[in-house]
KEKE-3310 file (N, C-alpha, C; in steps of 0.2 Angstrom, whole numbers, plus 5000, padded with zeros to 4 digits):
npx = (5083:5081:5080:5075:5072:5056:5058:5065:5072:5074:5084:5085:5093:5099:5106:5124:5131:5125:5110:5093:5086:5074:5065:5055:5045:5037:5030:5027:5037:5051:5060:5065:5065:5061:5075:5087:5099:5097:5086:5096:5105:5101:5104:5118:5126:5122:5123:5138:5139:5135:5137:5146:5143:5140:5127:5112:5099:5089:5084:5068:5049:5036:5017:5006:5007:4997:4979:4965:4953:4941:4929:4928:4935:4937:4934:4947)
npy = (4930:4929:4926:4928:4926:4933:4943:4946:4947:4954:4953:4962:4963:4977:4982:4983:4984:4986:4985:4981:4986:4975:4975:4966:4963:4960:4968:4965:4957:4961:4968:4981:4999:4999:5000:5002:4999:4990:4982:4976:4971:4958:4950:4942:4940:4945:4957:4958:4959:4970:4979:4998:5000:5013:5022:5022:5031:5037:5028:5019:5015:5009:5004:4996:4982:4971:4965:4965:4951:4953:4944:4928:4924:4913:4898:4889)
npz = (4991:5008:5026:5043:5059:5059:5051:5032:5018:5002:4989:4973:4960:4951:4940:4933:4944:4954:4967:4972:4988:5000:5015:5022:5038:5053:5064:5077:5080:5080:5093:5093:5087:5068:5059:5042:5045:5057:5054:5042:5053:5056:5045:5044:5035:5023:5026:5028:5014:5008:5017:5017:5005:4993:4995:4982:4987:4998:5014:5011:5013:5016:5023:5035:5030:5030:5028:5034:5030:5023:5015:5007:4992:4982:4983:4995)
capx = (5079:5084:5075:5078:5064:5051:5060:5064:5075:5073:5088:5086:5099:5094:5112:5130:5134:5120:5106:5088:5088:5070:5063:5047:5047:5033:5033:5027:5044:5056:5058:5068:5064:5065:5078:5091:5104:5095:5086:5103:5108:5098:5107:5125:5130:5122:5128:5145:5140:5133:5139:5152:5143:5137:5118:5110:5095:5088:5079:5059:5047:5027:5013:5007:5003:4992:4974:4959:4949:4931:4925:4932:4932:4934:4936:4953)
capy = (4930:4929:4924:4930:4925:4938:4946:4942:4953:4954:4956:4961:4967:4981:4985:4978:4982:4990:4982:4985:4978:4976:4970:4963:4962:4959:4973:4962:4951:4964:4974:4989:5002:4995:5006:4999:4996:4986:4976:4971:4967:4953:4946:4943:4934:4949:4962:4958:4958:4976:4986:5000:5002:5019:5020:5027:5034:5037:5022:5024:5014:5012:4997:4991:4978:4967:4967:4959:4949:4951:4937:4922:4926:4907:4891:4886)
capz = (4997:5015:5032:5049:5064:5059:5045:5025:5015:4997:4984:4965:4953:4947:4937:4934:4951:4959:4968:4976:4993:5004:5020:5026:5045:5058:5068:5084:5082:5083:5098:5093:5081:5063:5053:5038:5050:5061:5049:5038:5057:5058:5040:5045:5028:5017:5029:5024:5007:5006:5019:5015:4997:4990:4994:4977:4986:5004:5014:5009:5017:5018:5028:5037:5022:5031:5030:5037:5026:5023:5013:5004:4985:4979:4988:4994)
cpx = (5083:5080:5080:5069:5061:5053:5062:5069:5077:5079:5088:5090:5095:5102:5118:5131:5130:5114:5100:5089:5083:5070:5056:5049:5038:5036:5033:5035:5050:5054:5063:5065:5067:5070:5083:5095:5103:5092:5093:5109:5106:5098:5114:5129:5128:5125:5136:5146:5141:5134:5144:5149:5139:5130:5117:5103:5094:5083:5073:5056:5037:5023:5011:5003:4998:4985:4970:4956:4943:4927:4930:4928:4931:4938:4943:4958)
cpy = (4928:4929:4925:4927:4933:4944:4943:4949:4950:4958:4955:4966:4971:4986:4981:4978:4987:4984:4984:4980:4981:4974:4968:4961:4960:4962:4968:4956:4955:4969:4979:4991:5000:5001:5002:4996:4990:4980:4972:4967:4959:4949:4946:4942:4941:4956:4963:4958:4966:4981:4989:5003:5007:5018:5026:5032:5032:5030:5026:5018:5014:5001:5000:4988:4975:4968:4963:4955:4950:4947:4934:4923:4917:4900:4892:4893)
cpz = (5003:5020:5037:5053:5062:5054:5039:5023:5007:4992:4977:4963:4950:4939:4937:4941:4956:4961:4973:4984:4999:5009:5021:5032:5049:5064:5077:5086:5081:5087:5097:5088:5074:5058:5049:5043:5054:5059:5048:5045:5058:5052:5041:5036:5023:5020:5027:5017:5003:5011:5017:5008:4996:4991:4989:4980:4994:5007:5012:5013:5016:5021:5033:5030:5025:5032:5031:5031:5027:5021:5008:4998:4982:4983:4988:4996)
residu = (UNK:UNK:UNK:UNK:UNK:UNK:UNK:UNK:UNK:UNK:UNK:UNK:UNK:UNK:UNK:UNK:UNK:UNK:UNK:UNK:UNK:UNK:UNK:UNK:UNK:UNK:UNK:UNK:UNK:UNK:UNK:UNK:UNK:UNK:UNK:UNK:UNK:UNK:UNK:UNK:UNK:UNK:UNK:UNK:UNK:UNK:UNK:UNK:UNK:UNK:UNK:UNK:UNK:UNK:UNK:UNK:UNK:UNK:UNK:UNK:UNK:UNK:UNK:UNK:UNK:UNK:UNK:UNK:UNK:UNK:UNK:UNK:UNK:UNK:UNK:UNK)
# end
């Protein structure tokens, strides 16, 4: 795992030398269009880690995850 102001980027091994690599952002805390590149800019330390390397499959994408609440199922 990884932290940026208003983002998180999530790395698991999915292979000897392959890996899945996500984000979680809040759209309101970055102001440009969110696309890979500009995520993985706002990780220098992992950017150096995985740019340059074969992408096994297209970015994908879905959210907005957050949802309102409508009632409190149990204390706490």
């Amino acid at each position: 795992m990884h932290w940026s102001a208003g983002a998180e980027a999530y790395v698991t091994p999915v292979g000897p030398r392959c890996v899945n690599l996500a984000f979680l952002w809040q759209e309101d805390a970055i102001s440009e269009k969110a696309s890979f590149e500009s995520l993985l800019d706002r990780f220098p330390a992992l950017g150096e880690r995985v740019r340059g390397a074969t992408l096994e499959s297209e970015a994908r994408g879905s959210g907005p995850l957050s949802r309102p609440v409508k009632a409190r199922v149990a204390r706490g």
